[in-house]
DRENPA-3360 file (N, C-alpha, C; in nm, 2 decimals, always signed):
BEGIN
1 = XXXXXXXX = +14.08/+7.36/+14.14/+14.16/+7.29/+14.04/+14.22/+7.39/+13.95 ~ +14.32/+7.34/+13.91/+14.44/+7.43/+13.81/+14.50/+7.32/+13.68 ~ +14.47/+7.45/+13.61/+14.58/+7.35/+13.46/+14.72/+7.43/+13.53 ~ +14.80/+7.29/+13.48/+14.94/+7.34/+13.55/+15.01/+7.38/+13.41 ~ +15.09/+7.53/+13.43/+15.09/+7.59/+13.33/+15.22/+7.64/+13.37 ~ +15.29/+7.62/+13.46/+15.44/+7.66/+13.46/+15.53/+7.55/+13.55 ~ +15.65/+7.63/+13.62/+15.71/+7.54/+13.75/+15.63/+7.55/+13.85 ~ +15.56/+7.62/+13.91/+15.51/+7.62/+14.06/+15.38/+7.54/+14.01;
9 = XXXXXXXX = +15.33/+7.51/+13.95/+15.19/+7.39/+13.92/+15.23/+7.26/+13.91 ~ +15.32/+7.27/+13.83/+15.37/+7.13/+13.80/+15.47/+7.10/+13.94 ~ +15.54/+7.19/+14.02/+15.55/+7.10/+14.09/+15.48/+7.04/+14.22 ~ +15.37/+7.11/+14.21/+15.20/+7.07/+14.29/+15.17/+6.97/+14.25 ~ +15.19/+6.93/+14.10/+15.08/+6.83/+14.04/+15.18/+6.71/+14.09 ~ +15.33/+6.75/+14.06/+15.43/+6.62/+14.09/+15.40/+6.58/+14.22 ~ +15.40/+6.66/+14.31/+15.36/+6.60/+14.50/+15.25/+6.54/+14.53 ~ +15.14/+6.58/+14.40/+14.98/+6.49/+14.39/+15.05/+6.32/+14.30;
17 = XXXXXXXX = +15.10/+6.37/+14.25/+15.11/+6.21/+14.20/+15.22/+6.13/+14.28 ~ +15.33/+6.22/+14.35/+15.40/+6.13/+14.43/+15.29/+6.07/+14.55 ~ +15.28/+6.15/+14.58/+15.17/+6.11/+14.69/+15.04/+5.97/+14.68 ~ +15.00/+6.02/+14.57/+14.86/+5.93/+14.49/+14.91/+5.83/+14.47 ~ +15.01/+5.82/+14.44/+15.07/+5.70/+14.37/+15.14/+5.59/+14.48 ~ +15.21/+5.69/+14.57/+15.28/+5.59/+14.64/+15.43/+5.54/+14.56 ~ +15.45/+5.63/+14.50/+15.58/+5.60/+14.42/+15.69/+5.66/+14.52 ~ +15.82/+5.60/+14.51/+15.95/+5.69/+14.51/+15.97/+5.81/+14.46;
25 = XXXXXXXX = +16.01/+5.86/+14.51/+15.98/+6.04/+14.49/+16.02/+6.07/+14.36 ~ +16.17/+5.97/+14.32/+16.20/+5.97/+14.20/+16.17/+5.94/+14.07 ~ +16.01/+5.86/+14.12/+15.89/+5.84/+13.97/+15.84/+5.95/+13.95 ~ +15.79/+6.03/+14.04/+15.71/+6.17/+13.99/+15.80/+6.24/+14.00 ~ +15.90/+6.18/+13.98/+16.03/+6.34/+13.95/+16.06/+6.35/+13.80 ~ +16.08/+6.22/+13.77/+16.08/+6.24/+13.62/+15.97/+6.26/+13.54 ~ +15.87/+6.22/+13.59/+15.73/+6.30/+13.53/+15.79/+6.46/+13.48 ~ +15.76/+6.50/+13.64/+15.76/+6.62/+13.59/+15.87/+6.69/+13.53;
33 = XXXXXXXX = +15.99/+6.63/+13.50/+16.11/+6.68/+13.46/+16.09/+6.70/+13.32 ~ +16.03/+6.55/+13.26/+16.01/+6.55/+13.12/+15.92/+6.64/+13.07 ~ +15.76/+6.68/+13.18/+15.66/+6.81/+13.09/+15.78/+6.90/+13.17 ~ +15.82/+6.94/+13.24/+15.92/+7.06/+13.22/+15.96/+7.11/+13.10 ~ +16.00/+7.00/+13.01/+16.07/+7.03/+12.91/+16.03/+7.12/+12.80 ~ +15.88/+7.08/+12.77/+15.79/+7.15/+12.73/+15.74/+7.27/+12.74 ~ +15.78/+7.29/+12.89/+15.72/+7.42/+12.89/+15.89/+7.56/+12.90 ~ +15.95/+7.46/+12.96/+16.08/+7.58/+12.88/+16.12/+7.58/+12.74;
41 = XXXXXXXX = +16.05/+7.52/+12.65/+16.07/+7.49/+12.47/+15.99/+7.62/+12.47 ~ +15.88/+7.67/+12.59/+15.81/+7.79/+12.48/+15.73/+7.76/+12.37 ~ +15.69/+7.62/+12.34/+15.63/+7.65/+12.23/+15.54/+7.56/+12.26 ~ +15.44/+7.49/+12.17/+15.27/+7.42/+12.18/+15.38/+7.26/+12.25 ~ +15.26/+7.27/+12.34/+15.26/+7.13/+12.43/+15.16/+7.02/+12.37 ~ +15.24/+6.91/+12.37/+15.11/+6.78/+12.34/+15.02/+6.71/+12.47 ~ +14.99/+6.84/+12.54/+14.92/+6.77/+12.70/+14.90/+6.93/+12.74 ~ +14.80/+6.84/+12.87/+14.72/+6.96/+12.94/+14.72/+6.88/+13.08;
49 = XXXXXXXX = +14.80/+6.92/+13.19/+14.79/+6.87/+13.28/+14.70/+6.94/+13.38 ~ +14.64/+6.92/+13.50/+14.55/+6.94/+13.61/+14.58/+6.90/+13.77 ~ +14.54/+6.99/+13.84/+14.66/+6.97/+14.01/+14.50/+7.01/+14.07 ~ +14.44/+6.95/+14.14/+14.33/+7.03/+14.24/+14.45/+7.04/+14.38 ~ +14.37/+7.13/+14.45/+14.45/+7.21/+14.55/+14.35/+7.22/+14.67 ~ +14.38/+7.20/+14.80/+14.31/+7.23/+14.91/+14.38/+7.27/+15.01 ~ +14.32/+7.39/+15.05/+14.43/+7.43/+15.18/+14.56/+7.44/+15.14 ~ +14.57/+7.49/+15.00/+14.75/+7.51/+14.96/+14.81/+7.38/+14.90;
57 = XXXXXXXX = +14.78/+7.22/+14.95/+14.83/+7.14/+14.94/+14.78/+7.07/+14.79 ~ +14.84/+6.99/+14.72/+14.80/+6.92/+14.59/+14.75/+6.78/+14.65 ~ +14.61/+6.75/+14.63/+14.60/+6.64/+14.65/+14.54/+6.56/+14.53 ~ +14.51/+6.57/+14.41/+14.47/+6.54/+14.31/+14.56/+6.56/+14.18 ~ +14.55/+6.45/+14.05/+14.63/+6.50/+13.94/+14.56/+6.43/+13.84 ~ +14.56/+6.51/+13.69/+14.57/+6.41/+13.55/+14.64/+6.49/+13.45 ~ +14.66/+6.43/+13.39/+14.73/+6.45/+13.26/+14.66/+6.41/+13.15 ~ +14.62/+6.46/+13.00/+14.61/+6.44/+12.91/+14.67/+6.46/+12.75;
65 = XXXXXXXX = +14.72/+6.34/+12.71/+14.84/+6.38/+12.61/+14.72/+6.36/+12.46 ~ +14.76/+6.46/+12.35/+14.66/+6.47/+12.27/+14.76/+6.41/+12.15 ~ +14.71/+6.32/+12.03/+14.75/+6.30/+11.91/+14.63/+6.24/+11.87 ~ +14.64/+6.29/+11.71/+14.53/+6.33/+11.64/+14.41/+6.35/+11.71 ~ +14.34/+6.30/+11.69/+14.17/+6.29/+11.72/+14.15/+6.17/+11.88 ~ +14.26/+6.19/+11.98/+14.29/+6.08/+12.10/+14.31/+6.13/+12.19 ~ +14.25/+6.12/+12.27/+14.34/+6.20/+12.41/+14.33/+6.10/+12.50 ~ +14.48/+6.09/+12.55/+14.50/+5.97/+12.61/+14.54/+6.03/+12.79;
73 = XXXXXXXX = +14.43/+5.99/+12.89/+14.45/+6.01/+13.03/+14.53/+5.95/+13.09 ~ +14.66/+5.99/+13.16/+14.72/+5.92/+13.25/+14.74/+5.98/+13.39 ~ +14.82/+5.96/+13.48/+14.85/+5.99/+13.62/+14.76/+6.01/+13.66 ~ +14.62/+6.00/+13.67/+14.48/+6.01/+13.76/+14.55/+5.99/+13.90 ~ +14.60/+6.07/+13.99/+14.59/+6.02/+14.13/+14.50/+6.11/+14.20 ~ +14.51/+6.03/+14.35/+14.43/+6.08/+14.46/+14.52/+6.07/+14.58 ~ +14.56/+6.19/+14.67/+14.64/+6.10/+14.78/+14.54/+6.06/+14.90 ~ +14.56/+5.94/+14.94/+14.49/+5.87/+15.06/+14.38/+5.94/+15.13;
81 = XXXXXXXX = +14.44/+6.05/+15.18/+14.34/+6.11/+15.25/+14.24/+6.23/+15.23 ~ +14.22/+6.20/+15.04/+14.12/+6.27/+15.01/+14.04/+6.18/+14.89 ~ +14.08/+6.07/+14.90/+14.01/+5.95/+14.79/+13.86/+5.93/+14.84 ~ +13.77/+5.92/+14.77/+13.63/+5.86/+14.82/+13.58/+6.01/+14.80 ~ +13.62/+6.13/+14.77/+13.53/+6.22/+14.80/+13.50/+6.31/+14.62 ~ +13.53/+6.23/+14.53/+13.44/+6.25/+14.41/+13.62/+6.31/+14.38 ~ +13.72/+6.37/+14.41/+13.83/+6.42/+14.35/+13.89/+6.35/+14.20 ~ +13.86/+6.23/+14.19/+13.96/+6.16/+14.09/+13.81/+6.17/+14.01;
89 = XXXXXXXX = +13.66/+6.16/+13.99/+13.62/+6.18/+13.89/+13.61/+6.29/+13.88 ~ +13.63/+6.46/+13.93/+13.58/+6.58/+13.89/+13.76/+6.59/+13.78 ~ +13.86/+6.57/+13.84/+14.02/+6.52/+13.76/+14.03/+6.52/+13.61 ~ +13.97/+6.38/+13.63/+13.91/+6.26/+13.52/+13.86/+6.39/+13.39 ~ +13.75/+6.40/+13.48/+13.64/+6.51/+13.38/+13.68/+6.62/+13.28 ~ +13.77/+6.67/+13.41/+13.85/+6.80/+13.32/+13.95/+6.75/+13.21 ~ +14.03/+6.67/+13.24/+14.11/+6.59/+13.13/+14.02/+6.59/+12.99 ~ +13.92/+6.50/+13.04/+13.81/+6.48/+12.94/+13.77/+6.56/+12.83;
97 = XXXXXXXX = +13.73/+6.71/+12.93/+13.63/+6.82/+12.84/+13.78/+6.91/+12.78 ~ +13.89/+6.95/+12.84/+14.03/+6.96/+12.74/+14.05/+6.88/+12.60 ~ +14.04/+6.76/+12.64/+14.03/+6.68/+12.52/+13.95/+6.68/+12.45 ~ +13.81/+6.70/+12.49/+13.71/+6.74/+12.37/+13.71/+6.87/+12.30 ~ +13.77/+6.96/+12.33/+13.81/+7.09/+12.34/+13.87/+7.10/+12.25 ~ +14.01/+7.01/+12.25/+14.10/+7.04/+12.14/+14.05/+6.92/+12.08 ~ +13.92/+6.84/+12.03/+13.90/+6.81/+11.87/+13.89/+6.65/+11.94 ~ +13.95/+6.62/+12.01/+13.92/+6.46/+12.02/+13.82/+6.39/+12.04;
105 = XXXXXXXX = +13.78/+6.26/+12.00/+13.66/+6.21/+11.97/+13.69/+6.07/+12.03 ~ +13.79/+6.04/+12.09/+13.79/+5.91/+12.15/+13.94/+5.93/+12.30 ~ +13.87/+5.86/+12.39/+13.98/+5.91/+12.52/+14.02/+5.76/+12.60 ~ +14.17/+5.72/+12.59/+14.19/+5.64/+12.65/+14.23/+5.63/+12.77 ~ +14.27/+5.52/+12.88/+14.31/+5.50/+12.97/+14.39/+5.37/+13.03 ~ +14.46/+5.41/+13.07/+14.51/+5.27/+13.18/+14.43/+5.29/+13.33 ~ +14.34/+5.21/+13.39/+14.29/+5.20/+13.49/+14.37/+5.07/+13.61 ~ +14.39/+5.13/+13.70/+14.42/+5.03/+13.85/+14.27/+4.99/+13.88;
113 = XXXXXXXX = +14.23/+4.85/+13.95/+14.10/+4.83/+14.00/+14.06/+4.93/+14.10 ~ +14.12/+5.02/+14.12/+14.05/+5.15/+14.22/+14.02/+5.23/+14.15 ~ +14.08/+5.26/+14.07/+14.00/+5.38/+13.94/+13.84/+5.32/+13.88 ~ +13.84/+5.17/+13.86/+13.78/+5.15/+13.75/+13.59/+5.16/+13.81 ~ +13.55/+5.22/+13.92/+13.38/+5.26/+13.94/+13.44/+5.39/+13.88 ~ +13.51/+5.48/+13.89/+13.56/+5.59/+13.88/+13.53/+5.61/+13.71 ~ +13.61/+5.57/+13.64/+13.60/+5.56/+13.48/+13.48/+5.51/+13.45 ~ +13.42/+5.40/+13.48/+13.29/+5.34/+13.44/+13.13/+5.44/+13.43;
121 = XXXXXXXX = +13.18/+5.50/+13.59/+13.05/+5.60/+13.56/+13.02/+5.70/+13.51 ~ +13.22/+5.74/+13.42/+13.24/+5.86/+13.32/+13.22/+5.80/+13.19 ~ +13.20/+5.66/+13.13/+13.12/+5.62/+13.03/+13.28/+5.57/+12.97 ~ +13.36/+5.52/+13.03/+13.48/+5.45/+12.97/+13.45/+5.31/+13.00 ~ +13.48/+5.20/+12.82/+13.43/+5.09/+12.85/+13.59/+4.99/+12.86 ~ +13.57/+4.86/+12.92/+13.71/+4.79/+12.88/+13.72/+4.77/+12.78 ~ +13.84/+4.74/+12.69/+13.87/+4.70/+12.59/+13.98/+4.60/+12.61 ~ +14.07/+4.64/+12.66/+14.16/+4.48/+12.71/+14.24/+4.50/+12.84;
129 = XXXXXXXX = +14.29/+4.39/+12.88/+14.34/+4.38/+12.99/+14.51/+4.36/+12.97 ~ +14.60/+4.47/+13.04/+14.76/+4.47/+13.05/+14.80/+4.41/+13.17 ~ +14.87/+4.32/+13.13/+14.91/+4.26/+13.25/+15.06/+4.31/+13.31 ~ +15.07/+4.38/+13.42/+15.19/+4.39/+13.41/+15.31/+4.32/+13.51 ~ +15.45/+4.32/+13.42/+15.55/+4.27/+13.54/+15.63/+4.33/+13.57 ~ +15.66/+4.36/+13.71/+15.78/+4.40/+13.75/+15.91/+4.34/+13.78 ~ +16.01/+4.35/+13.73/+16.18/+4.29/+13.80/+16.21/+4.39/+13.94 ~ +16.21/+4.30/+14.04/+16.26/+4.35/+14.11/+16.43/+4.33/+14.14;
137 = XXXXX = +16.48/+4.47/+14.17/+16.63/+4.47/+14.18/+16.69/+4.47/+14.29 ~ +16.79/+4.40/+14.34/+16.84/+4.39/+14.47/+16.86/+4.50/+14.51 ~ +16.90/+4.59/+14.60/+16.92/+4.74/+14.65/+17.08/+4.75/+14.64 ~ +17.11/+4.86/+14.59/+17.27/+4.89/+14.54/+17.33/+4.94/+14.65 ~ +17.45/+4.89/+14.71/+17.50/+4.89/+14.84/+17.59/+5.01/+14.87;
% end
């Protein structure tokens, strides 16, 4: 595993969350475009991202964005063909102990029902349920 700390991590971590996710290439493109930004600013980032790596390839990701005393977990993926084998809680974990690291005392999450044995047996409880909707748009010709 790696904190992603430049362009060649981040764009490992982007191919773990396109992948994990099952998004259009163009959702984890703007991910990574936007922490791009930060890291060509040169100056303190509000996040600490993470890419595990096998055999060269990214198959894991998280991100944790920090304000005040919060560190909020997102992009947890796993791609398909390495889910079930502890990758998204050892992920999870690192996010975690970064965030304890730099001062935080409470860690959130958005969980999918596939994450949530995952979060539960890292000691994250529910607090409410987001329901979400999508518009789907006809395809531009």
């Amino acid at each position: 595993m790696r904190e992603v700390d430049g362009a060649e991590t981040l764009n490992l971590c982007r191919h773990a969350v396109d992948r994990g996710f099952g998004w259009p290439s163009y959702g984890a493109k703007d991910i990574a475009d936007n922490l791009n930004y930060f890291f060509e600013r040169g100056r303190g980032r509000p996040f600490t991202a993470f890419v595990a790596i096998v055999d060269k390839e990214p198959v894991s990701s998280s991100l944790v964005f920090f304000e005040d005393d919060i560190g909020g977990i997102y992009f947890v993926s796993t791609v398909p063909e390495f889910r079930r084998r502890g990758f998204g809680s050892v992920i999870t974990a690192a996010a975690l102990m970064e965030a304890r690291r730099r001062g935080c005392k409470t860690a959130i999450l958005h969980a999918t029902e596939m994450g949530y044995p995952i979060y539960r047996r890292l000691g994250f409880e529910e607090v409410c349920v987001v329901e979400m909707r999508l518009r789907l748009v006809p395809a531009m010709l």
